[in-house]
N, C-alpha and C positions, 0 to 999 in steps of 0.2 A: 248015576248022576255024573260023575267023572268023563265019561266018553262022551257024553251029551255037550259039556263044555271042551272038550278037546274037540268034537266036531262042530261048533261052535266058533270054536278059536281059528279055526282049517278056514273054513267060510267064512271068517270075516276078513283073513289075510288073502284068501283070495279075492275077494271084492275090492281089496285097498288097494292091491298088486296092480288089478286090472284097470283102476279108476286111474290112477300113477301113468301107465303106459298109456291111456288115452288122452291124459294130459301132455303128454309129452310129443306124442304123432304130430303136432302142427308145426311144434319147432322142429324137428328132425327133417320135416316136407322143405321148408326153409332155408335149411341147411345143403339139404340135397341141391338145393337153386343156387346158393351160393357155390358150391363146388362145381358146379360145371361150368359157372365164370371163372371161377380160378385153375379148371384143367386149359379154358380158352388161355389166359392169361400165361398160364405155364408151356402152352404150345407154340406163343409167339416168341417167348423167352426163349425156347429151345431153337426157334429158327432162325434169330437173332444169333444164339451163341456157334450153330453151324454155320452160316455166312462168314464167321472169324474163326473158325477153327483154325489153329496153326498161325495166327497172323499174332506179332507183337506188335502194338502198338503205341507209336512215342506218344507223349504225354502232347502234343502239340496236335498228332492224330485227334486224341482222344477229347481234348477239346472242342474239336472242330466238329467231331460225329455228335458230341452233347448238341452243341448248337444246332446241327440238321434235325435231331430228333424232337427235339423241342419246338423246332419250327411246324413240323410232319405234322407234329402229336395235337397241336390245336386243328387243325384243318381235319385231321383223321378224325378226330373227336365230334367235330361239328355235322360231318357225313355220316356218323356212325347214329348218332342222336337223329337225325334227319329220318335216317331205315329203320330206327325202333320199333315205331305202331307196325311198320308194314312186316318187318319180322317177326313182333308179337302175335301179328294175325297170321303168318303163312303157320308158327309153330302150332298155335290154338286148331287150324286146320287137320296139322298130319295128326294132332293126337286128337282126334274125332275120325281121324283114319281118310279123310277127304285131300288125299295128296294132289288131286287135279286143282281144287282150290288154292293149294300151298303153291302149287308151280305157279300159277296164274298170280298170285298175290307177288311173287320173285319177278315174274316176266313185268309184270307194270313198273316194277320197281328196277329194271335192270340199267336207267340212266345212272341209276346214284350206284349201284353195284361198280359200273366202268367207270365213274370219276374217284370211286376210292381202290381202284387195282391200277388207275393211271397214279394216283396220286401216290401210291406204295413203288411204282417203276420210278418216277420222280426222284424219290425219295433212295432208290437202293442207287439211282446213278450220280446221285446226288454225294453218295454217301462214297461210293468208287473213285467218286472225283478226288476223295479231298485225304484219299490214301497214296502211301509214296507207290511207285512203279513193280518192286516186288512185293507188297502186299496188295498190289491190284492183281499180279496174278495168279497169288494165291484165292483173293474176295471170288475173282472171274472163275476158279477152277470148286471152289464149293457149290459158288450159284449154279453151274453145269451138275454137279453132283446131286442137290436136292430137287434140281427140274426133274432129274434123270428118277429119283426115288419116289418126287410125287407123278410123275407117269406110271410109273412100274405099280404104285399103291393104285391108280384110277382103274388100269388094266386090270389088277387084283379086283376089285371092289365088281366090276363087270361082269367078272368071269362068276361074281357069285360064293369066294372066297373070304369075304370077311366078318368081322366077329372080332368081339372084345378076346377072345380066346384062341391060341392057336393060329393067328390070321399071320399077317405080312410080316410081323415088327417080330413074331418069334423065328421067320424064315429068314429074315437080315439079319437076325444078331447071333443066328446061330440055336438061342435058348429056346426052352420049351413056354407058351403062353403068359 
């Protein structure tokens, strides 16, 4: 009678465990979605802070870049929200694995693509402008340094080399994946 209730007791925590875990899959799917807006967000930060590597700037700079950003940031916003659906449906495409769809959904959409990669040159010359003379040419000699990394990454990426593992970012820094 004892083993009967200890295997019992086995079987009913495994039913609970497993009820638990499936309750829990819709938020964690969620989660997953949130985070890869926040690696987006954390990659724009990063390319943000390489464009001023090595640059101090006065308080009078920094002013003036708030101002340009905040001008960019409504206008970027409003072309970002505009690509939505047509990004929602190129993504919906690759993961049904129909990447001819996905390209075709980008190529109709590629007017609004070039008014927000003019609208980010605007913005970066915008933002060179309103730095003193030696931190323009430190700004000019990053912006040359991250064209030069994202070529070398596009090449990588061609040649069939990349991967969350192992890829480009462990051959720049030296470190292992």
């Amino acid at each position: 009678m004892g083993k009967t209730r200890v295997i019992a007791l086995v079987v009913a925590s495994l039913v609970s465990t497993a009820s638990f875990a499936g309750a829990q899959a819709p938020a964690q799917q969620g989660a997953r979605q949130g985070h890869a807006m926040e690696r987006g967000m954390r990659a724009g930060a990063r390319v943000e802070r390489g464009l001023f590597r090595g640059i101090k700037l006065s308080d009078a700079e920094k002013a003036k870049l708030k101002d340009i950003h905040s001008k960019y940031a409504t206008q970027g916003k409003s072309l970002r929200e505009q690509m939505k659906p047509a990004m929602q449906e190129a993504r919906a495409a690759r993961q049904k694995g129909d990447t001819t769809a996905a390209r075709a959904v980008l190529a109709r959409n590629k007017g609004t693509f070039d008014k927000l990669a003019q609208l980010r040159k605007s913005e970066q010359a915008e933002v060179r402008s309103a730095l003193t003379p030696e931190n323009q040419k430190l700004y000019d000699a990053n912006v040359q340094q991250m064209a030069k990394r994202r070529d070398e990454m596009k090449a990588h990426r061609k040649d069939g080399k990349s991967g969350k593992r192992g890829g480009f970012r462990g051959q720049r820094s030296g470190q292992v994946g």
